[in-house]
Every structure is written in structure tokens, then in C-alpha cells.
C-alpha positions as CSV (number, residue, x, y, z in Angstrom):
1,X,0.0,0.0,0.0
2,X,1.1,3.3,-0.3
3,X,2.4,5.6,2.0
4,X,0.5,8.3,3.3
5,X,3.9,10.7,2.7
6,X,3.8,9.8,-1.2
7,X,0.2,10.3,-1.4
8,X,0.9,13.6,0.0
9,X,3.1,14.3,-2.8
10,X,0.8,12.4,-5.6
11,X,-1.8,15.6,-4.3
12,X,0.8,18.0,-4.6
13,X,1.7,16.9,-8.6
14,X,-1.7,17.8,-9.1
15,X,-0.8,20.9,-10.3
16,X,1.0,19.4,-13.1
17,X,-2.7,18.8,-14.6
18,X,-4.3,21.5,-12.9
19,X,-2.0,24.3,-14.2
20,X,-2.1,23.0,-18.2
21,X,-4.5,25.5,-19.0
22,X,-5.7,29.4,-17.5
23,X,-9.4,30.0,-17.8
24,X,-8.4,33.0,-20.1
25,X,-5.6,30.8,-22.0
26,X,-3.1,33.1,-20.7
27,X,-0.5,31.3,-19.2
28,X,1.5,28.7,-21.4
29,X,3.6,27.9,-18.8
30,X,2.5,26.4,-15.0
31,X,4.7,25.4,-12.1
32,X,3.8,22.6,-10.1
33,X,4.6,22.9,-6.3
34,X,5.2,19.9,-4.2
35,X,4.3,19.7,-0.6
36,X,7.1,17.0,1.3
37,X,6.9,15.1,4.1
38,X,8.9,17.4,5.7
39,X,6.5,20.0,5.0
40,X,8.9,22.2,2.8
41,X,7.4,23.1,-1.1
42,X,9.4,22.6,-4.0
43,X,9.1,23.1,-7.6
44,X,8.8,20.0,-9.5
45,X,6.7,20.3,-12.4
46,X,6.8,22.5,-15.7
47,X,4.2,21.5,-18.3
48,X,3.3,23.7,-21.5
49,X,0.3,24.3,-23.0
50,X,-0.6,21.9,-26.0
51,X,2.0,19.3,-24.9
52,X,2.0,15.7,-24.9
53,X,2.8,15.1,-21.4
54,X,4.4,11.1,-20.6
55,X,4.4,9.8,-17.4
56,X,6.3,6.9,-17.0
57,X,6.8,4.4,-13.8
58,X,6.6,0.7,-12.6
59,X,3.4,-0.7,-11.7
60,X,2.3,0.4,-8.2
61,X,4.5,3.7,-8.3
62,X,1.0,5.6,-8.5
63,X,0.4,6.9,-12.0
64,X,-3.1,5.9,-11.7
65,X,-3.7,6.9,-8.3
66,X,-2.5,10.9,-9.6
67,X,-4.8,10.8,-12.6
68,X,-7.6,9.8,-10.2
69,X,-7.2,12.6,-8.0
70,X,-7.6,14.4,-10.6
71,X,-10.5,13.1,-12.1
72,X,-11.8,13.5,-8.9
73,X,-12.5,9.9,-8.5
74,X,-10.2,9.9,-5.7
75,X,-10.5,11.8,-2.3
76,X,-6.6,13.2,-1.3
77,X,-5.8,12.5,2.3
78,X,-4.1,15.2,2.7
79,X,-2.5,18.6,0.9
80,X,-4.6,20.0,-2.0
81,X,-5.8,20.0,-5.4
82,X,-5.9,22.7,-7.6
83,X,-6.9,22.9,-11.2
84,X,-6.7,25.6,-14.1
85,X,-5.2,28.0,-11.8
86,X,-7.6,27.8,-9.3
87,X,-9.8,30.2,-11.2
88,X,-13.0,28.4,-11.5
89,X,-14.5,25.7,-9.3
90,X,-14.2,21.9,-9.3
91,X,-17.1,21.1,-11.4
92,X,-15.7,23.6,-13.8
93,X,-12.7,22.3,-14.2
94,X,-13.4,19.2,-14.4
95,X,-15.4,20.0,-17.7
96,X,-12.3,21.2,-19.5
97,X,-10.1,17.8,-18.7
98,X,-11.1,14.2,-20.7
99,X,-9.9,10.9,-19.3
100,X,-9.6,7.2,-20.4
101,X,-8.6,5.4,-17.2
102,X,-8.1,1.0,-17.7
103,X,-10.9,-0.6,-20.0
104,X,-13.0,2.1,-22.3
105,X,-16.8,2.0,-21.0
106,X,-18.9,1.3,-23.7
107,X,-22.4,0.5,-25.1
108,X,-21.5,-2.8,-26.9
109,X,-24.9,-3.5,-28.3
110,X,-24.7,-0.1,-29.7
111,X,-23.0,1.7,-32.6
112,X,-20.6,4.1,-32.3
113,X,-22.1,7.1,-33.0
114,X,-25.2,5.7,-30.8
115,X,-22.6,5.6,-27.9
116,X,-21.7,8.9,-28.4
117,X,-25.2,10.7,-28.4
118,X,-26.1,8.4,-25.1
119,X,-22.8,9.8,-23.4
120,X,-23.4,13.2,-24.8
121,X,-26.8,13.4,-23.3
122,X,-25.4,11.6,-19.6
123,X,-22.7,14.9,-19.7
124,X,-25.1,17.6,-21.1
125,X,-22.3,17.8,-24.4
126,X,-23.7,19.2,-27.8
127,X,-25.1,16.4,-29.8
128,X,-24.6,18.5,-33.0
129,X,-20.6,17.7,-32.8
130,X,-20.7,13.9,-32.9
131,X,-20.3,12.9,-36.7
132,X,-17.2,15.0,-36.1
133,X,-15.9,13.8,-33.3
134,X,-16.1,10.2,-34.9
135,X,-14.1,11.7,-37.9
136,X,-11.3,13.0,-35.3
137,X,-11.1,9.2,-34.0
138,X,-11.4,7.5,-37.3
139,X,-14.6,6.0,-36.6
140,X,-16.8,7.6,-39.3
141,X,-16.9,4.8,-41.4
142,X,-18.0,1.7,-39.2
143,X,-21.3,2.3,-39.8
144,X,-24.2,0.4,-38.2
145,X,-21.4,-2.1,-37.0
146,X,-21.9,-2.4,-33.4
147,X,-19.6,-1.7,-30.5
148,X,-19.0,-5.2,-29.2
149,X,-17.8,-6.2,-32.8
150,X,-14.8,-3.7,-32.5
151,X,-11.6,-4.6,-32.5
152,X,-9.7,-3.4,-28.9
153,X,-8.0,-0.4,-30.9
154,X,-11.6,0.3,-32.0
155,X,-13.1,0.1,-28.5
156,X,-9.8,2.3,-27.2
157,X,-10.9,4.8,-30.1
158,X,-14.4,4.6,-29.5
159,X,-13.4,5.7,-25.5
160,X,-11.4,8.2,-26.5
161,X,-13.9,10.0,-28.8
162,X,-16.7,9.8,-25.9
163,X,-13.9,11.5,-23.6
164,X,-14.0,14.6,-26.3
165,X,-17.2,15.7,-25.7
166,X,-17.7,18.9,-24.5
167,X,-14.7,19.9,-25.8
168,X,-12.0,19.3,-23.1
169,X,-8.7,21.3,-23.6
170,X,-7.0,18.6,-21.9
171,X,-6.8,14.6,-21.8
172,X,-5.7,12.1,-19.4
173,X,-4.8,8.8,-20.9
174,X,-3.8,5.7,-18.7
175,X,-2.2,3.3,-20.9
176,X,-4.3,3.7,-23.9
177,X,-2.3,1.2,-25.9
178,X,-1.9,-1.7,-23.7
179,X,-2.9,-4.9,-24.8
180,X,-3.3,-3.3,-28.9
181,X,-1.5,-5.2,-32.0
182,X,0.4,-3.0,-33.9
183,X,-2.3,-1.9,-36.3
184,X,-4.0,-0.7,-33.2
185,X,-1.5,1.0,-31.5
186,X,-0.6,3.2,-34.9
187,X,-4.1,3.8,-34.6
188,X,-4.1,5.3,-31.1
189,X,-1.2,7.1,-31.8
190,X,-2.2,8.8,-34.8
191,X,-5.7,10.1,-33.0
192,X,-3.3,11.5,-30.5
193,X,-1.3,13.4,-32.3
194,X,-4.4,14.6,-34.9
195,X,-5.9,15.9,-31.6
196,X,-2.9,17.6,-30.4
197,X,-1.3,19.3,-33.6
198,X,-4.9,20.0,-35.7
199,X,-7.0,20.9,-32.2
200,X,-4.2,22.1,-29.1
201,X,-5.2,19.2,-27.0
202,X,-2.9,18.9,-24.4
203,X,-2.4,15.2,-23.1
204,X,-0.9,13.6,-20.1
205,X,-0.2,9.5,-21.4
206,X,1.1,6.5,-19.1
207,X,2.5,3.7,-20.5
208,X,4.6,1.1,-20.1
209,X,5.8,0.8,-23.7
210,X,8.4,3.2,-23.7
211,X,9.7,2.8,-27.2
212,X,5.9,3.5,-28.5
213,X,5.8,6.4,-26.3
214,X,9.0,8.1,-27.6
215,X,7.3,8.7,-30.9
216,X,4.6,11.2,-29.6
217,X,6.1,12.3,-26.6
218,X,7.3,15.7,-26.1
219,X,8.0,15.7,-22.3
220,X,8.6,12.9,-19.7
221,X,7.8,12.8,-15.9
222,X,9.6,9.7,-14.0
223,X,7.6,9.5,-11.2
224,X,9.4,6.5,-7.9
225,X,7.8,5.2,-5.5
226,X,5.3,8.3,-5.5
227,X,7.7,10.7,-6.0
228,X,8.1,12.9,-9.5
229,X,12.1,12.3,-9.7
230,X,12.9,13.4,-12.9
231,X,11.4,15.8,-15.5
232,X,12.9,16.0,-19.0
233,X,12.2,16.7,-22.2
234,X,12.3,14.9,-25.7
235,X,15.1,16.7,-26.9
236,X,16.8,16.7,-23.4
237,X,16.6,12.9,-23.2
238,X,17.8,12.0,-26.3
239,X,20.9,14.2,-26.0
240,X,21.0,11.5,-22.1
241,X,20.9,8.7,-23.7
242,X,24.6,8.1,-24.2
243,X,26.5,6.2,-26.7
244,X,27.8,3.0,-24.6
245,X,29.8,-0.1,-25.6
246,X,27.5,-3.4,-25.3
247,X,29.7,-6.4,-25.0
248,X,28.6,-10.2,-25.5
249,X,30.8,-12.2,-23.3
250,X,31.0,-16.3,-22.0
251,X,32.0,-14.8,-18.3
252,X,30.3,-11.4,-17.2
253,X,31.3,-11.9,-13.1
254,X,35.1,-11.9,-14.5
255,X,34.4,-9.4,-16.9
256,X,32.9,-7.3,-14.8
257,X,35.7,-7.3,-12.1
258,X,38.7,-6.8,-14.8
259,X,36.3,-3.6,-16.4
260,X,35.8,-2.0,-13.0
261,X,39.6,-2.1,-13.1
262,X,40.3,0.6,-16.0
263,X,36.8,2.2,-15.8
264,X,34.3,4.1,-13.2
265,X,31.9,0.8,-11.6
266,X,28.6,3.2,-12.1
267,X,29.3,3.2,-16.0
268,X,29.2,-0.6,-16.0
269,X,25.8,-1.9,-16.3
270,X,24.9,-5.8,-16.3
271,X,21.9,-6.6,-18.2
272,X,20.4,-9.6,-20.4
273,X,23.3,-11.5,-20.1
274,X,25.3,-8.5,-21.5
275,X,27.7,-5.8,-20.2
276,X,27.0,-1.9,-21.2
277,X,29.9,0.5,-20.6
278,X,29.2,4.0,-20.5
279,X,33.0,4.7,-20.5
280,X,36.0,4.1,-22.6
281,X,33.8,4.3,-25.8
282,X,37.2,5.5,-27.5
283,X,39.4,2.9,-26.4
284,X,37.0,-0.5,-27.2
285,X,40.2,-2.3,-28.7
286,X,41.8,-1.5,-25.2
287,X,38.7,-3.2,-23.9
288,X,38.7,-6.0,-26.2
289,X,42.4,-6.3,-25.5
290,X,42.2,-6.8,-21.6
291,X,39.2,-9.2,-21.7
292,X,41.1,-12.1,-24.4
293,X,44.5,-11.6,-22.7
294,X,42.4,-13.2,-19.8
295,X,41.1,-15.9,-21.4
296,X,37.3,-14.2,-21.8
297,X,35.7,-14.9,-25.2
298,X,34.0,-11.8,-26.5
299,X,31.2,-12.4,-29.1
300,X,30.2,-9.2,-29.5
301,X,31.7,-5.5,-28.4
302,X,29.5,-3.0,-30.2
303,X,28.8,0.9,-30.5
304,X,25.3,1.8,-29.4
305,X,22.8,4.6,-28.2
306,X,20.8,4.0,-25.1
307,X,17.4,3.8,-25.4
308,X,14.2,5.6,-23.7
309,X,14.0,1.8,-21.9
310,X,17.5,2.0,-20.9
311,X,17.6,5.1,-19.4
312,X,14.3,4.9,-17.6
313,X,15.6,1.4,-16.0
314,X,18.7,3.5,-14.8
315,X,17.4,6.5,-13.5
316,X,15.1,3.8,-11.5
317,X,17.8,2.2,-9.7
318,X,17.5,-1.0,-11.7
């Protein structure tokens, strides 16, 4: 269960969704403060206007658990929760932010525009906007083809377009793409951009496929244990992501010890059954060198770049 101290500070990176957007539009950029257990505040959270927002952590760490709070499907025990700049009330706000949270809600004996206008008149949304809202999703053309018939990237589409009406300036996405083929996730991935670039949707996304991520993303949050511990951008991370040696060996304990002899121990990184050096990238055949002199046979000793998977694994202590 989670600690009372990191829901505490889930509360507090409310702002990160609360500040996206000024009732007047004013402000493109929002600072999020942090209350910690200690009581002090602190700055943790810059997010832009009509960004794409990623939030990546391990399962439990509390991605969900912030995007209910502020949904308002989730009471804080503590701190506060303030959205849009605090200029309008809850129920205001909470008109001008769309979510898709786990498995899309649906009408599956119904079509999708029939889900639509029975959602539309649930939320009190304009009825007159539907045909176009299926358009945005790629949806236009099912038909009379009903909901339980679509495929899941369909469905995910489907929940996505229902989560537009009213016209929300911002979406919430918790791993919209989880469980989709590839088809489907190309699928997702275009409506999100399409929504973003043609309409100034901004979007906050967890997921747990980081590779898919990187090619929408535009900012990350890392978010531990309950705690936001990094914030980086795109362009930020991809100038992070060093260029490493990956070595292939038949004896990575020995290896290991002889490498920790001519480079730093934190730039050697053991995983699947290889060895990634973050050091030395000039001097492999000194590497190479060392390693057959004591009897080690190397079957690989490569070049490469990091990845977003990589780095995210690092920066989480694994």
C-alpha cells in the first residue's frame, strides 16, 4: 500500500494537470509545487500548453492513483488539489479535462455514433458535434457495426472519442495502448497526435511501452515510489541517452571485475546477459584487449545509443 507521505506528494503533482491550461488561456507555462513530508514546497513540475505530457513508472509507483485525483474519483488524504489556476470551481474544471482510465466503457450493443449521443446526453455535451468527433477518432466509417464487434483499438478509439465531448482542452490517458496489436496502436497514436497538432489538445499518457511512447512524446515525468524524480524533455533525453559499448561475453562476473579495473563501476551496467559501458567508448580495442589476454571470449563488443528503456531502467535504480 502506499504511503500516506507519497500520497501527500501524488496531491501535490496535481498541479501538473491542474496548471495546463488558464481560464483565459493566458498562461502557457505552470509550475507545479510539491508539498514533502517534511513540509517544505518545492518546484517540481513545468508543463506547456498543448504538450504531450508522458508519465512513466513501474506498476504500483502511482500513476493511476494521480490521474484519479484528478479526475476527482479519488479523495486526497491530505494537501490540496488545484486545477486551471484555481480560477474556476471543481465542477468547472473538471469539464475542460477528458480521461480514459483502464478498459473504455462502452455501449456494446450499440453503434458508435449511438454511444456517443447516449454519453453526450449523460454529460449535457452538444449532440450537433458527434459525426465529427467520430471523424477525429477514425470511426466515421464503421457504420451500423456495433460496438462489441470492434476490434480493442476500436473500443480504445471509440473511449477516446466519448472523452472529447464537451470539448475538453485537456486529456488524461492511462495506458491507452496496452494490450493493442500493432495496427491498433498506430491507430491510437495517430488520434493523439491529430488531436494535439490540428486541435491544441494537451495530453498527459502513461505507459509502459516506452519505445511507442517516444514517438509522440514531447516531455517525460519519472515518477518512484510516489515521487516525480525526474522531469525531461524529448530533446533533453535524447541528447541522455549516451552512446555505450555493449559487450557479448561467456563470463560477465570476471568481466565485470577486470572492467571495474580501468573504468568508473557506475558506467558498468549488467543486463540480459550482456555488459553496457558507459565509458571508454574510444578505447574498445583496449577493452577488447584486456578481456582475451584473460582468457574471456568476447562475441560481441559493439557501439550503441541508449534507449528511452535503458535510461528509464537507470534512473530507477535498476
Amino acid at each position: 500500500m502506499m504511503k500516506k507521505t507519497h500520497l501527500l506528494l501524488l496531491v501535490s503533482i496535481l498541479v501538473l494537470l491542474c496548471g495546463l491550461l488558464t481560464a483565459c488561456g493566458k498562461t502557457e507555462q505552470v509550475n507545479l509545487t510539491m508539498v514533502n513530508g517534511d513540509g517544505n514546497e518545492q518546484t517540481v513540475v513545468q508543463i506547456k500548453k498543448g504538450e504531450i505530457y508522458g508519465f512513466i513508472g513501474k506498476n504500483g509507483a502511482g500513476k493511476t492513483t494521480l490521474m484519479r485525483l484528478v479526475l476527482g474519483a479519488a479523495m486526497p488524504t491530505g494537501g490540496s488539489i488545484e486545477r486551471f489556476g484555481g480560477e474556476e470551481s471543481e465542477n468547472e474544471a473538471r469539464h475542460r479535462i477528458g480521461a480514459l482510465l483502464e478498459y473504455p466503457c462502452i455501449y456494446k450493443n450499440c453503434t458508435a455514433l449511438e454511444n456517443l449521443r447516449r454519453f453526450a446526453i449523460l454529460t449535457g455535451a452538444d449532440t450537433d458535434e458527434l459525426e465529427d468527433i467520430l471523424d477525429l477518432v477514425g470511426l466515421k466509417g464503421v457504420g451500423k457495426k456495433k460496438a462489441g464487434q470492434f476490434s480493442l483499438g476500436m473500443k480504445q478509439r471509440l473511449a477516446i472519442g466519448i472523452a472529447l465531448l464537451g470539448h475538453p482542452e485537456f486529456l488524461v490517458l492511462d495506458e491507452p495502448i496496452n494490450g493493442l496489436d500493432p495496427a491498433g496502436i498506430k491507430e491510437i497514436r495517430d488520434v493523439i497526435l491529430v488531436l494535439n497538432q490540428k486541435k491544441g489538445v494537451t495530453f498527459l499518457v502513461s505507459s509502459h511501452l516506452l519505445d511507442e511512447l517516444s514517438k509522440i512524446v514531447t516531455t517525460y515525468g519519472i515518477i518512484k515510489d510516489g515521487v516525480l524524480i525526474e522531469q525531461i524533455t524529448a530533446k533533453e533525453l535524447e541528447g541522455r541517452c549516451r552512446h555505450h559499448l555493449k559487450l557479448r561475453v561467456d563470463n560477465i562476473p570476471k568481466a565485470q571485475a577486470l572492467l571495474e579495473c580501468i573504468a568508473d563501476p557506475k558506467a558498468i551496467k549488467v543486463q540480459d546477459d550482456c555488459i553496457y559501458l558507459f565509458d571508454l567508448l574510444d578505447k574498445s580495442d583496449k577493452v577488447n584487449r584486456l578481456l582475451v589476454r584473460h582468457g574471456i571470449k568476447v562475441s560481441e563488443l559493439s557501439v550503441q545509443t541508449a534507449s528511452l528503456e535503458e535510461y528509464f531502467l537507470e534512473r530507477m535504480g535498476k
